[in-house]
N, C-alpha and C positions, 0 to 999 in steps of 0.2 A: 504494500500500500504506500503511493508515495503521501512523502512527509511523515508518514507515521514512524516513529523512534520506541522503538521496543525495550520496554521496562526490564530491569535484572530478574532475572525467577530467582524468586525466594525459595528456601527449602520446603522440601513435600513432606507434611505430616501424614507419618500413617500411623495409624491404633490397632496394634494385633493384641486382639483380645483371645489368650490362650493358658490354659491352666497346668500345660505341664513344663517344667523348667526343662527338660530338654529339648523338647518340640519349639518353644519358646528360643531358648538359645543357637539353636539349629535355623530356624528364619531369620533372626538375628543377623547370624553368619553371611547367611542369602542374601540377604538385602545392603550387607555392607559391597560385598562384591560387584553389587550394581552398579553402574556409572552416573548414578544422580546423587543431587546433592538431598539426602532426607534426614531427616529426624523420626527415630522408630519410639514411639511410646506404648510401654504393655501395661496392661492389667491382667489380671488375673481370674477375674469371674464376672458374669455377665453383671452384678449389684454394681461392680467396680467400674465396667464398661459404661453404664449409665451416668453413674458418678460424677464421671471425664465428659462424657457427651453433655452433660447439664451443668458443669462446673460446680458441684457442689466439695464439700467439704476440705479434701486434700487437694486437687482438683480445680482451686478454684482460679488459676492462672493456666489453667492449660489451654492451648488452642486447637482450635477447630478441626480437626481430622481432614484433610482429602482424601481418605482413602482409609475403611476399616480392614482388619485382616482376621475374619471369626471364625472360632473353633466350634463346632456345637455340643458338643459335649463338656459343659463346666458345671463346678459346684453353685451352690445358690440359687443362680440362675443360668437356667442353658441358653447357646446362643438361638435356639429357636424363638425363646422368645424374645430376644434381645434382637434378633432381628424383623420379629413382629412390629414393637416397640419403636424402634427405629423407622422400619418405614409406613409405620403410620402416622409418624413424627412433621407435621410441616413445616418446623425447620431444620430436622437432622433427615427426610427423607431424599433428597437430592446427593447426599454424601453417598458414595459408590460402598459395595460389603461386599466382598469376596469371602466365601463361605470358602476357610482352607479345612478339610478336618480329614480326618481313616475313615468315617461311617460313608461308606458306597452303594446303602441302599436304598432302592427307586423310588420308597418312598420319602426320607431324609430328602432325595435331591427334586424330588416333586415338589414336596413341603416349604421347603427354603428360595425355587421361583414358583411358587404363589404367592408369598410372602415377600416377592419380590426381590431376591435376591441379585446380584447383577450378573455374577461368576458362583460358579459351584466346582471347587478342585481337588480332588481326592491326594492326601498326603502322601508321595510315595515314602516306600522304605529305603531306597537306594538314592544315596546322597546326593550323586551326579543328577540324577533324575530331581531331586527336591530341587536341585537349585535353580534344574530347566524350570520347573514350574513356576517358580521366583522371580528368572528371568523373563517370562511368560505373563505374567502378570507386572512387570515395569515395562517391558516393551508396552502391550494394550492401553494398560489403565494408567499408565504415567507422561505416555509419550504419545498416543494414538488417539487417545478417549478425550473428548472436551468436557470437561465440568460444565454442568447449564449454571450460564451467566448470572441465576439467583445466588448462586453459591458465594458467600463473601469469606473472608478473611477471619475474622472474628466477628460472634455475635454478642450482642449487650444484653 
């Protein structure tokens, strides 16, 4: 476009919300490897997820996720319903959820796009393979995918 001078991208927040410290430190890994500039914030179980998304208590400086990374299987609350939750949220439902988790079946991955899920990725076991999936999910939804333009920066 001419005349248009394009802004610095700021770093991509992403929110993997996952409950096991290896799975957890394992996409850690993945996502350092990547060529973007991000910042990865975890919680630990879907109450915690919420938390973050609504800034309450520990939480209450954190910023706005672009991009969550859910497990559905967590203590308290599962990502199912924290992905309910979410997108029936009108203003955390524009934020992109990739459903990363081990449960592969039809109906899990039925459940989670009715509910609107954007991506549904089965964890592999083999590392090489996690990390394609990793890189799989920065190529699409980092590099390829446009946030709709409601989507701001932080909310008040």
């Amino acid at each position: 476009m001419p005349g248009h001078t394009a802004s610095p991208r700021r770093p991509v927040d992403i929110l993997l919300v996952e409950d096991s410290a290896s799975d957890a430190e394992l996409t850690r890994k993945a996502f350092q490897r990547q060529p973007i500039d991000m910042r990865l914030h975890h919680v630990w179980d879907g109450v915690e997820c919420l938390k973050f998304l609504e800034r309450q208590d520990a939480f209450q400086e954190a910023p706005r996720p672009d991009l969550i990374v859910l497990d559905l299987n967590l203590p308290r609350m599962d990502g199912r319903e924290v992905l309910r939750r979410v997108k029936s949220s009108h203003d955390l439902s524009p934020i992109p959820v990739i459903v990363l988790t081990t449960g592969g079946e039809m109906s899990d991955i039925t459940e989670a796009y009715r509910a609107h899920a954007n991506s549904y990725l089965i964890k592999p076991v083999d590392l090489q393979r996690f990390f394609a999936v990793v890189d799989e999910i920065r190529r699409f939804w980092l590099e390829t995918a446009e946030l709709p333009s409601n989507v701001s920066r932080r909310w008040t």
